[in-house]
C-alpha positions in Angstrom: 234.8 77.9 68.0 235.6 74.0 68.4 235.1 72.9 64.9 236.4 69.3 65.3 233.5 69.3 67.9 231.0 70.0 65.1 228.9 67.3 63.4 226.0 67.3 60.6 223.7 66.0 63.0 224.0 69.0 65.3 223.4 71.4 62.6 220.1 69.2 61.8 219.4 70.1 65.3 220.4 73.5 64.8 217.9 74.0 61.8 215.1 72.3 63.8 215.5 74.6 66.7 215.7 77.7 64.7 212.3 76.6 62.9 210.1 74.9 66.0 211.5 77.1 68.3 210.7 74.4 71.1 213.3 71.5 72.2 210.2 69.2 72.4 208.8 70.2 68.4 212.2 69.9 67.3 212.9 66.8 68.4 209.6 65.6 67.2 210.7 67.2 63.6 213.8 65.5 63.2 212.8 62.3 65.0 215.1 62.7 68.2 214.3 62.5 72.1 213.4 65.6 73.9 217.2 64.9 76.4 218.8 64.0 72.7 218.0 67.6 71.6 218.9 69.0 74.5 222.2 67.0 74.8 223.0 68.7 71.2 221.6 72.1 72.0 224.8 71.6 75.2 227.2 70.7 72.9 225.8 73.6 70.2 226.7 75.9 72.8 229.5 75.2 73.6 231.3 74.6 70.0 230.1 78.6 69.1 230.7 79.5 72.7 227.2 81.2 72.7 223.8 79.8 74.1 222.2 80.3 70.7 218.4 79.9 72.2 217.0 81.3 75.5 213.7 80.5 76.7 211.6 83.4 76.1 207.7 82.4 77.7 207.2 78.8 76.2 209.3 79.7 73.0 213.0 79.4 72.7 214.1 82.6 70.8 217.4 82.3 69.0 220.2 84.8 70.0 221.4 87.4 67.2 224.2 84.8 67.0 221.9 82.3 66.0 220.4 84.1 63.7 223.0 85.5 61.6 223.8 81.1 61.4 219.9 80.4 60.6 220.2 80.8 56.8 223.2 79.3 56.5 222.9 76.5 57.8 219.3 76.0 56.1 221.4 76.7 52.6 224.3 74.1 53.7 221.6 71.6 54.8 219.6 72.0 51.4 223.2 71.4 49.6 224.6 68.5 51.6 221.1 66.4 51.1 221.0 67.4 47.5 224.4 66.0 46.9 223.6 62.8 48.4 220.1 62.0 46.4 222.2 62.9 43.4 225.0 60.5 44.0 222.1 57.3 45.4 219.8 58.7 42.2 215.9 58.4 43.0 214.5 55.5 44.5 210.4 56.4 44.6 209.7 53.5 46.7 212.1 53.9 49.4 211.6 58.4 49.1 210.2 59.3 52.6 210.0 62.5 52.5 207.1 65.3 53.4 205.9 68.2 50.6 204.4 71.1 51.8 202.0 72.9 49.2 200.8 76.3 49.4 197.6 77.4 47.2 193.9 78.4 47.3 191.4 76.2 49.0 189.9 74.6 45.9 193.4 73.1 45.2 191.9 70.9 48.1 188.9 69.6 45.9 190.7 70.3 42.8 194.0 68.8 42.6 194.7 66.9 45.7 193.1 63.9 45.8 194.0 62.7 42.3 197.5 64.4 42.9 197.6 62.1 46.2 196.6 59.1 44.8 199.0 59.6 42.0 202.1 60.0 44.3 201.2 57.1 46.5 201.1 54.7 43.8 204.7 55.1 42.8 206.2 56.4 46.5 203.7 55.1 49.2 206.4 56.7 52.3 205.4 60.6 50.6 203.5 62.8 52.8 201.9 65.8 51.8 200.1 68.4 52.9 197.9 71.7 51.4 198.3 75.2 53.6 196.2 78.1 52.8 197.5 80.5 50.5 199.5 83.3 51.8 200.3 85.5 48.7 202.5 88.4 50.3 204.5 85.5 52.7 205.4 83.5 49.6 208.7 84.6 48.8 209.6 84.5 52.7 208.1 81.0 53.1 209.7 78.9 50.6 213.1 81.1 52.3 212.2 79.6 55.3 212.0 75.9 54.2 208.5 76.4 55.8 206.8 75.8 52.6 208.3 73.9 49.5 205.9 74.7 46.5 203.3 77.6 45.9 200.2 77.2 43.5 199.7 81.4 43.1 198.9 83.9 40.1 201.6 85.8 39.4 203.8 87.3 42.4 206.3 89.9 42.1 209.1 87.6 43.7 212.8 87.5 44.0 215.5 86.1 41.3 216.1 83.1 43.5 212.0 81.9 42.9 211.9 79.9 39.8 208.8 79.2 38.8 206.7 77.2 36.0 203.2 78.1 34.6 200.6 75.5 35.8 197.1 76.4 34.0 195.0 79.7 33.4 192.5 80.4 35.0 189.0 82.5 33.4 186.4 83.7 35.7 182.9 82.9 34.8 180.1 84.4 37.2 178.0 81.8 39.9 174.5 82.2 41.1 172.1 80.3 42.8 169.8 78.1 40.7 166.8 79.6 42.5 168.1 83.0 41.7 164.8 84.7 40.5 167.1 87.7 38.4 168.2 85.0 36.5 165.4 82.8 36.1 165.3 83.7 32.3 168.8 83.6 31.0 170.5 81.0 29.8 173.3 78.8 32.0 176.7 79.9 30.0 175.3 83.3 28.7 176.7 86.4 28.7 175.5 88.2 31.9 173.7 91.7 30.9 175.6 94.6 32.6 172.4 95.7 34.5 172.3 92.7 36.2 175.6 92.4 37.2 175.6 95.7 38.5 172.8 95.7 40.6 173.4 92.3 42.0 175.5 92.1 45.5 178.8 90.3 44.9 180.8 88.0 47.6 184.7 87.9 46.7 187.3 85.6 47.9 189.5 87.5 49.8 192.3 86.5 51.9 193.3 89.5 53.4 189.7 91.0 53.7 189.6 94.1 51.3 186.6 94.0 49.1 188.9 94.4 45.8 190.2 92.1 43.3 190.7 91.5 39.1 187.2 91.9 38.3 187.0 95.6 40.0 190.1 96.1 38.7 188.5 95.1 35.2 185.1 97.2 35.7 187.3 100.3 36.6 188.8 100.5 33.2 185.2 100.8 31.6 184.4 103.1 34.4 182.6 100.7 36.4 181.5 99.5 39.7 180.2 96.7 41.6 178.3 96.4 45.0 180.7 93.7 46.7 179.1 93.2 49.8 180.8 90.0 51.3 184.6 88.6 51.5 185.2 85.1 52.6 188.5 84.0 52.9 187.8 80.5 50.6 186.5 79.8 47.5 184.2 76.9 48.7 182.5 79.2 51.6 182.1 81.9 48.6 180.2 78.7 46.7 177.9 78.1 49.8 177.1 81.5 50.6 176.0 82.0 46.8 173.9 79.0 46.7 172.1 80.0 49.6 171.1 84.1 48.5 170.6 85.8 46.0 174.4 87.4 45.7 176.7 86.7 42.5 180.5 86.0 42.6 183.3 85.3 40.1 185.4 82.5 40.7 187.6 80.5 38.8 186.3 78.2 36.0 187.6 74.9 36.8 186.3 75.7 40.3 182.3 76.4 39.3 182.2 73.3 37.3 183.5 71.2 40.1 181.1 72.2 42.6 177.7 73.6 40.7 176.3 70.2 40.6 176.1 69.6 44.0 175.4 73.5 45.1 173.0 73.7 42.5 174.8 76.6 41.3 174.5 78.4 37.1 177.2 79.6 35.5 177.2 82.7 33.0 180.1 84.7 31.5 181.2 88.1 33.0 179.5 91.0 30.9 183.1 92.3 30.6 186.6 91.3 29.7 188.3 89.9 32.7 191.8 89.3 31.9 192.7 85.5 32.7 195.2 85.1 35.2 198.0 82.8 35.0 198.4 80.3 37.9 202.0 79.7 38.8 204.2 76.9 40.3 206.8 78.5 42.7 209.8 77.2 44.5 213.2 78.2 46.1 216.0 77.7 42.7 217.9 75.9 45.4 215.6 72.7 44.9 216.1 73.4 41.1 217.8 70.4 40.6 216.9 68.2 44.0 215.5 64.8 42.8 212.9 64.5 45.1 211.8 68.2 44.8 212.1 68.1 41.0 209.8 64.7 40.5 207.2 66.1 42.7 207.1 69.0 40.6 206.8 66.7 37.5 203.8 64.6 39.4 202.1 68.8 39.8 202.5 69.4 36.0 200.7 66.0 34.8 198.7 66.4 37.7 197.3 69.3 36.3 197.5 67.8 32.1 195.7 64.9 33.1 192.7 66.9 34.7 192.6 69.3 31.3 193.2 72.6 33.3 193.8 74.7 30.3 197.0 76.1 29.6 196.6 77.7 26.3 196.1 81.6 25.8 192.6 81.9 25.9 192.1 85.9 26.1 189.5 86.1 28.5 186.6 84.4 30.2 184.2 85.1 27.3 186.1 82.7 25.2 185.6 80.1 27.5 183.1 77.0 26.5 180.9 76.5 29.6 179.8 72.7 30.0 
């Protein structure tokens, strides 16, 4: 290996390869020529004596070479641009720099236009963007650099995750207001067993199984429901409701930003549903990265500032309805 031949700026190019797996996407990431990428893909080569990528199809698949250096080149990338926002401190209006988020869809409606607005006041250069969540990727993910904070209920993750909690969220129970099985209760009562039993359910469900915390719930009273429809978003879980007769439990904060115009009720589950915590994850390598850690700080206030609760509040029943 030729290691007076070796610059940061080929090891940029080295990263942006191993993650586009294209000369042209790479070049595009890093903000470099289609020849300039290839230029330093040559002289890649030929400092590790190795051709690192071969064209495989339209993709350039990295060589077991390669791949034993992906990591660590992410990890000394990661370091080196740490050390030098620490030494210039952070200067918000010259920051350009691109957040990835990972969370559910009603983050969308939720959080992200007032999260937006509030970056782009103080650091107009910031992108951002929102991907759907990807619960069992997470931990690989933010490994990957591919995504740099997760919005999630509580993961089973790795030491090197840290994590803050971000709100709790209680379920309460959505049905159409033209419903006829709940013409007579009252919007923010307790749902009577028998009708939540006999009524079909839709559940958000990103994989596609027809399971989640309110089955697991019913099961400890012995108890069923007839789930009868997974959607992979919260906000085609909302339509669907408003359009049949079918219930579904979704997340508080959620109902009450969309009943209104879904002409959707709200009632509380006829069961204890233990109240999920909803986490903020990231790789403890950005623990202490100046950009990383203020955007994490505009999350949190994000999320005060919009009264998400983050008290213990026991379970959905306890929850005021407005």
């Amino acid at each position: 290996m030729n290691f007076n031949a070796l610059d940061l700026n080929l090891i940029r190019v080295f990263d942006a390869l191993m993650r586009e797996r294209s000369v042209t996407r790479a070049g595009d990431r890093i903000g470099l020529s289609q020849p300039a990428v290839s230029a330093a893909l040559n002289r890649l080569r030929h400092v590790f004596n190795d051709n690192l990528f071969v064209r495989h199809g339209s993709e350039m698949q990295p060589t077991p070479l390669a791949s034993e250096l992906g990591e660590r080149a992410r990890l000394a990338l990661a370091e080196i641009e740490g050390m030098v926002r620490t030494v210039r401190g952070l200067e918000l209006g010259e920051l350009d720099r691109t957040f990835t988020l990972m969370g559910a869809d009603f983050f969308s409606t939720l959080l992200m236009p007032f999260l937006s607005h509030k970056v782009y006041m103080q650091a107009p250069a910031v992108k951002m963007r929102l991907l759907d969540s990807a619960r069992g990727e997470v931990a690989r993910l933010l490994q990957d650099n591919a995504v740099d904070m997760a919005l999630e209920r509580p993961l089973d993750m790795p030491g090197w995750i840290s994590k803050e909690l971000l709100f709790r969220s209680p379920f309460v129970i959505i049905a159409s207001a033209d419903n006829s099985a709940l013409a007579d209760l009252p919007e923010g009562a307790v749902m009577p067993l028998s009708i939540f039993s006999s009524l079909p359910h839709v559940i958000r469900s990103i994989d596609g199984t027809f399971r989640g915390m309110v089955d697991d719930a019913l099961a400890t009273h012995g108890l069923k429901r007839q789930v009868t429809l997974a959607l992979p978003h919260f906000h085609a879980v909302a339509s669907a409701i408003a359009q049949s007769a079918h219930i579904a439990a979704v997340p508080l904060q959620f109902a009450d930003a969309v009943k209104t115009n879904l002409r959707l009720r709200c009632f509380l589950p006829p069961i204890d549903v233990p109240v999920p915590d909803v986490n903020l994850y990231w790789h403890s390598r950005y623990d202490e990265d100046l950009a990383h850690r203020w955007m994490r700080d505009q999350i949190l206030q994000a999320v005060a500032a919009l009264n998400f609760p983050i008290n213990e509040m026991g379970n959905a029943t306890s929850v005021e309805l407005s």
